[in-house]
Structures are given as C-alpha cells and as structure tokens.
N, C-alpha and C positions, 0 to 999 in steps of 0.2 A: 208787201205785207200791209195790212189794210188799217189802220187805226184802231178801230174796234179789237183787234186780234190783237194789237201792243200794248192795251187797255187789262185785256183779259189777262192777258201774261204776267204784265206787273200784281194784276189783284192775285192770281196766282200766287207768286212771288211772295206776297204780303200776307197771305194766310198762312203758307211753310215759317213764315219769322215768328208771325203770331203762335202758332202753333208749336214752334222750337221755346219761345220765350215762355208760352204757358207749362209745356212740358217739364224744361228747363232741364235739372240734371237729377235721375232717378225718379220722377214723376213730379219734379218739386218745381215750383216757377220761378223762376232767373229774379222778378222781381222781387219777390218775398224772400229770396237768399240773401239779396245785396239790400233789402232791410234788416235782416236779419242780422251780416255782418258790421251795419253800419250800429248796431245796437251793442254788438258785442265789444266793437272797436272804442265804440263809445265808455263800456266798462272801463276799459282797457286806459285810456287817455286818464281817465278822473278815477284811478284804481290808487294812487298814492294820496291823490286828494281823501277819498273813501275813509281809506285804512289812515289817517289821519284823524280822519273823525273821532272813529270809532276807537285810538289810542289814547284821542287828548279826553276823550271822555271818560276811559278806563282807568286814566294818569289822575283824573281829578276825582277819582273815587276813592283810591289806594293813598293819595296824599291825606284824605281826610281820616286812616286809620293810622294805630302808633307803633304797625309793624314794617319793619324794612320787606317781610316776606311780600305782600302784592307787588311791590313798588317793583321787585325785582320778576316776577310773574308777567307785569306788563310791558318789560320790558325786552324779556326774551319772546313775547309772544308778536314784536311789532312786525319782522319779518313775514311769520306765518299768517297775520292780517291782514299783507300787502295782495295776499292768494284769493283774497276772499270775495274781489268785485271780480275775478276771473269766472269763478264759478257762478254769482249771478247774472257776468254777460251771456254766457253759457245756457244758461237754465232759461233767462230768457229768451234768447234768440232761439232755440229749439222748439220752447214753447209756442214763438208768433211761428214757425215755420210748421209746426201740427203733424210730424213725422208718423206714418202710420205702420203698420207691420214691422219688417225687420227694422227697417229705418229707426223708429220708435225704440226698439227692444235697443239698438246700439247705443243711440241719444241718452235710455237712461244709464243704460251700464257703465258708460263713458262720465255722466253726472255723477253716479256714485263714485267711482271712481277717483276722480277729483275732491270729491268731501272727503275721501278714507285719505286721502294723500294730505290732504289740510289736518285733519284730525291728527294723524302719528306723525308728522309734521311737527307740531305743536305738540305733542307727548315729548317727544325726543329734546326740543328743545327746555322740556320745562323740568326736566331731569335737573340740569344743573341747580335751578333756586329750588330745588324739591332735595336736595343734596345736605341740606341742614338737619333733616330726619336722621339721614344717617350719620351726620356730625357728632352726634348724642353720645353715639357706641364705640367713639376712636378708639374707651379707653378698652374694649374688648378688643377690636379690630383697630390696625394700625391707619392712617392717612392712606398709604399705599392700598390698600386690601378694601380702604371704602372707595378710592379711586378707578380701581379693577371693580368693581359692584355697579359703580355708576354706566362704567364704560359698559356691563356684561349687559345690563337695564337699556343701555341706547338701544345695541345690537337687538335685543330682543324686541324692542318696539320696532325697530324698522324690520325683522322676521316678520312679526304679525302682520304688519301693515301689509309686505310687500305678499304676503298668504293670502291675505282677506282681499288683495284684489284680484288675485288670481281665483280665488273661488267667486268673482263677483262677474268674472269674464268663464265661468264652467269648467275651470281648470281642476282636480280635486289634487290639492297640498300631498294628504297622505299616500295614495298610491304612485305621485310623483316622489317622493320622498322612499320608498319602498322600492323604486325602481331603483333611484341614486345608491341603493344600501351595497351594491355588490362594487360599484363606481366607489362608495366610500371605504370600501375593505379596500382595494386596490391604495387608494391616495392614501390612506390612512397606513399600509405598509412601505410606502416610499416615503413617508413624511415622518418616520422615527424621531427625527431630530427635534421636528419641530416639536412633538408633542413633550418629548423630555425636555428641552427648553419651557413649555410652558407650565408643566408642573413641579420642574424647580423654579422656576417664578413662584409659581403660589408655596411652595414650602419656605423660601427666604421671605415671600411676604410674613407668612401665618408664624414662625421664628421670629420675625420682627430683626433679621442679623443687621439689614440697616434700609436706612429712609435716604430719601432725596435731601437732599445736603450735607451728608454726612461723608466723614475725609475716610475714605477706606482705602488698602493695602492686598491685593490677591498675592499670594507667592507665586513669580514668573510671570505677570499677569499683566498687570495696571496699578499705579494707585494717583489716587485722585479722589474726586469730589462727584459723588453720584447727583444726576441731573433727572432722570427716568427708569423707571422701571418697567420696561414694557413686556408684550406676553412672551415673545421672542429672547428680548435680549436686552440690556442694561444700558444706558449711555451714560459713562463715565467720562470725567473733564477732567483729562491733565493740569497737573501746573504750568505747562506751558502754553494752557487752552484748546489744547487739541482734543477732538471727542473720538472719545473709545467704545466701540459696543462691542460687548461683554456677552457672548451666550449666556443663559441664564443656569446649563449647565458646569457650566464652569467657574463660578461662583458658589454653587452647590456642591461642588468634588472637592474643591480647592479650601487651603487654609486664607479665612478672610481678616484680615484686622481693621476692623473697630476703631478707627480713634479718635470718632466724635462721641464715641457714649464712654468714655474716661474720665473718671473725676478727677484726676490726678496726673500730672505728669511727673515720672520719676528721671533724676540724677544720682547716677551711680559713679565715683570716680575714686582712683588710687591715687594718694599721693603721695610720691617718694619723695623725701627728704635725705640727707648726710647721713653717712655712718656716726660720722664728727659728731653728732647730733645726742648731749646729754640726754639725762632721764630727765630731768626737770625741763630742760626746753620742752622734748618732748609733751609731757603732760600740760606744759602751759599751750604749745598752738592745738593740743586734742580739744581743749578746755575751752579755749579762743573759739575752734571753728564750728564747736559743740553750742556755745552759749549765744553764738551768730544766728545759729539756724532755729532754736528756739526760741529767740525773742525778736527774730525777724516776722515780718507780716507777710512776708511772700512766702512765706513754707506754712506747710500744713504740720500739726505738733502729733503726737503721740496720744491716745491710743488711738487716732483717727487715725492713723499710717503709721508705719515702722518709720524711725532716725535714728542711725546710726552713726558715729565717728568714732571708728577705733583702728589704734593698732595692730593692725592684720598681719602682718608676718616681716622677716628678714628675706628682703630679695638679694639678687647676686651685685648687685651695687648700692644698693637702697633701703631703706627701712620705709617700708608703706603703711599707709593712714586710709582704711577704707571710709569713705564716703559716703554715705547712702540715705537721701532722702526725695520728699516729693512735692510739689510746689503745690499751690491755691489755681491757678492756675492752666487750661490747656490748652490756651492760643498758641499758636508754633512761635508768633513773634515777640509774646509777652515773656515765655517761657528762655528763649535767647537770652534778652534784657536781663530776668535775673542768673541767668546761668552766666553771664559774663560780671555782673556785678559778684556774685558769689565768688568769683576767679581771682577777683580784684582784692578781695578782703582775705581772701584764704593767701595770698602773697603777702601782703602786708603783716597779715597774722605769723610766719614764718618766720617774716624779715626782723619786726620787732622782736621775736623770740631769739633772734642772732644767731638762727641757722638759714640754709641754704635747701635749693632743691636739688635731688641728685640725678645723675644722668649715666645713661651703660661707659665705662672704663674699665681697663686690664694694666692690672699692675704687673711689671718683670723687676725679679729682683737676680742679680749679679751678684753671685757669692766670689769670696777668692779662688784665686788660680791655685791649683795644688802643685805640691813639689815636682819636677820634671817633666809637667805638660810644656808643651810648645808655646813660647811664646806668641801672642797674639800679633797681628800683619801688621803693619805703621807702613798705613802709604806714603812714599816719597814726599819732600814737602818743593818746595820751586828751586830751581837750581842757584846756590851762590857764589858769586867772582868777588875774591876779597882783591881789591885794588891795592898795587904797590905804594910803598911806604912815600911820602912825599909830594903824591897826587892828590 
C-alpha cells in the first residue's frame, strides 16, 4: 500500500469523525451539547450559592416589615428557590443548543414543566404560613377541622399541579379521569371501610367530641391521650406510651369520655361509722366534714356544683354518711392529693367526735339450753395420774 493511499484513508477517517461530531446526536453537534451541559452543570454547582442570593435578599426585605407573616413566607419558600438555577441552567443550555422541530416542541414542554413543578411546589409549601387565615375561624371550626382544610388545600395543589402538567405533555385530565370512573366504582366498593372511617373522622371533627391532647376513655377500646386525628384513624397514647390507632369508626359507634373538657372532678364516697355512734357525735362529724369542704379552697361551693354530707341510710353494720362533692380541680394528680388530704380530715373529724369507723360483722347470740335437751359435748381434757401419797 502506497503512502498516498494511507494518506487518503486517514483523511477519510477524519471526515466520518468530523461529520459524526457535527452531526452529533439527533442532528445536534457533540460540541455545542458538551457546552451546553457544561452551562447547565454550571447552574447546578452555584445553584445553593443562587438560591442564597435571592433569600438573603427576600430575608432583608420581610425583616424591614412588623409582620412575622413574610419572615415566615421566606422561609418556607428557601427550599423551592434552591429549584430555580435548575430551570435557568436548563432554559439556557436548550437555548445555546437551538433545538428545531420536535426536539424544540420537547425542550419547551419539558421547560414548562419545571416551572409548574417550582410554582405548586411553592403553593404547597406556603400553605403552612397562609394557615393563619384560617386561624381566624377556630372558633367556628375546631384546630382539628382547620388542620384537615390545610392538609385537603396541599392535596389539591399537588392534584392541579400534577393535571396541569399532564395537559402540558397532551395528556387530557378529564377524559382520563372519566376513564378511571368505572376503576373508582370498583375501589370505592371494596374500600367501604375506608370511606366510613373517613366520615366519621369529619363528624368527630365537626362535633368537636375531642382535640389532640385531650385524656379520652372509649368503652372496650383505649383510653389515653389523643396525639392525631387522621382521615383513617386516631393515634391514641397510652399511659404506658404505647400508641393505639383507633378506626375513626369506632370512635363514632362507641361511648367516648371526655375528660379533658371537665370542669370538675367529682368525689363521691360512703362513710360508715358505729352503730355505738350517738346522735350528737353523729351531727358533730356531718357538720365537721360539711364545714371542711365549704371553706376548703380545693372544692368547688354550691351553686356552682352540688355538696352534699348527709346521713344516707342504716346499712347491715353501719350507719353511712354520703359524701358527695367536686373539686377546682382536674389533674388526675392534683385531684389524688386533695382526695387523700380529704381522707385525713374526715378520720380525724371521727376520731375527735369519739366514734369509730365500722366494718361488715355478724353477731350469734346463745340463748339457754332448755329443759331436757342434751347436754352439750365437753371434749375430754389430758389425762391425770394422781401420785401416791408420800411421793
């Protein structure tokens, strides 16, 4: 082979590269892609520098107003501003690379795309500091009910968003959506449960029967201290911290107690004293435990609550002193405290009185023996040896 011919080959050679490199990939040239990505990459590197910028500038706008509301705006928005050199590495590197035909029609759809995703991005997040609007109205709607509003508000921005870009790639939402309807009768008939779980959620919300921190009692159930109310189902915390989820129907079927929204906690108790027990003792510890609970500051007085100390009845050992009243009051452990203090003074108030408390006994009484009955048994007693006289 002749030089000239290994000449020719190589130049050969060199125009197929050239010609691969201009063509590059889709008609687009190898060079102008790997500028293209070094511009994007570029974004990319000084994307948290960017989104810095453009927060500490936003930080010092909202500091110069005397609402806490921007401060918190700008701050749920830092994340969604880290998205934002994405899209102009993006816009630019398309741009230097001049896409024609379909190429072009993807490049923009795919640009839109990215902005709708920054946009409800950034809705979603701003839900939360936009959350004081409906702070307004707790006293119609409870905490709970505006916390399900907020959550229904995310879901619905990320619906549109995740619509708007499928109509933005030719997708159309509603006869997709039209299609799914006979798919939704089906799920929607094997998903009974869920759905009566969810709207007794909203009927205990819209009832207001209780909030998140509140000590509640289901019968056969749980009781404990409610932590969530979700669309599902309830998580309730033991006292021994264990967490219970609660269907939300069964909370709705079920008898619930209440007993953080109690003004009062009541004490109800009998107290048997002596039969032994004069009328005058008597009246003096009614009077004692009467004038205790009235001028004590841990009980609530009359006619804010019923107080009761009276003589309730002749039991089979006892004569009882009903008890009944209700404290200030409805910590479980404050309510102890004076329930044992109350215990202390009601003894004492007894004891000074110089009676006693009574307790269940059975009296037998032994009448005579009548003429001609049988003498009763006299067990043997130990046997005795009287020793001879002189020993």
């Amino acid at each position: 082979m002749s030089w000239e011919h290994i000449v020719e080959n190589f130049r050969q050679f060199w125009l197929v590269v050239v010609d691969v490199w201009q063509d590059g990939v889709w008609g687009v040239d190898i060079g102008r892609i790997l500028v293209a990505l070094f511009i994007f990459f570029l974004f990319l590197v000084f994307r948290h520098l960017i989104s810095r910028m453009i927060i500490r500038r936003l930080a010092a706008v909202a500091k110069k107003t005397r609402f806490r509301f921007d401060d918190e705006v700008v701050d749920v928005l830092e994340k969604p501003f880290t998205f934002i050199p994405v899209i102009l590495g993006f816009f630019f590197a398309t741009e230097y690379l001049a896409f024609s035909g379909s190429l072009a029609d993807i490049a923009h759809r795919l640009l839109r795309s990215l902005i709708v995703w920054f946009l409800f991005w950034s809705l979603v997040r701003l839900v939360h500091p936009l959350s004081f609007l409906f702070r307004q109205v707790e006293e119609i709607f409870s905490p709970t009910m505006v916390e399900w509003l907020l959550k229904s508000i995310r879901i619905a921005f990320i619906f549109i968003g995740a619509g708007t870009i499928l109509e933005i790639w030719g997708i159309q939402v509603l006869p997709l959506l039209a299609g799914l309807g006979l798919f939704g009768v089906a799920v929607a008939l094997g998903a009974q449960d869920l759905f009566k779980n969810l709207i007794s959620g909203i009927l205990i919300i819209a009832e207001r029967r209780f909030s998140p921190g509140d000590w509640i009692a289901v019968d056969g159930v749980v009781e404990g201290t409610v932590e969530a109310i979700g669309f599902r189902s309830t998580l309730v915390r033991r006292f021994d911290k264990a967490p219970v989820f609660v269907p939300n129907a069964n909370l709705s079927d079920n008898v619930v107690t209440n007993f953080s929204a109690m003004t009062h906690r009541r004490i109800y108790w009998t107290v048997g004293v002596l039969y032994s027990t004069r009328v005058e003792q008597l009246r003096r510890i009614r009077d004692g435990i009467e004038r205790h609970i009235l001028e004590s500051g841990d009980f609530a007085k009359p006619p804010e609550v019923p107080a009761f100390v009276r003589i309730d009845r002749f039991n089979d050992s006892s004569i009882d002193i009903m008890l009944y009243c209700f404290t200030r009051t409805t910590v479980w452990g404050e309510w102890l405290e004076i329930k044992e203090r109350l215990a202390y003074r009601v003894k004492e108030i007894v004891e000074e009185a110089g009676s006693g408390f009574a307790f269940p006994s059975r009296s037998l009484y032994l009448e005579s023996v009548p003429p001609g009955a049988p003498e009763p048994f006299q067990a043997p007693g130990p046997a005795r040896i009287d020793a001879p006289e002189g020993i």
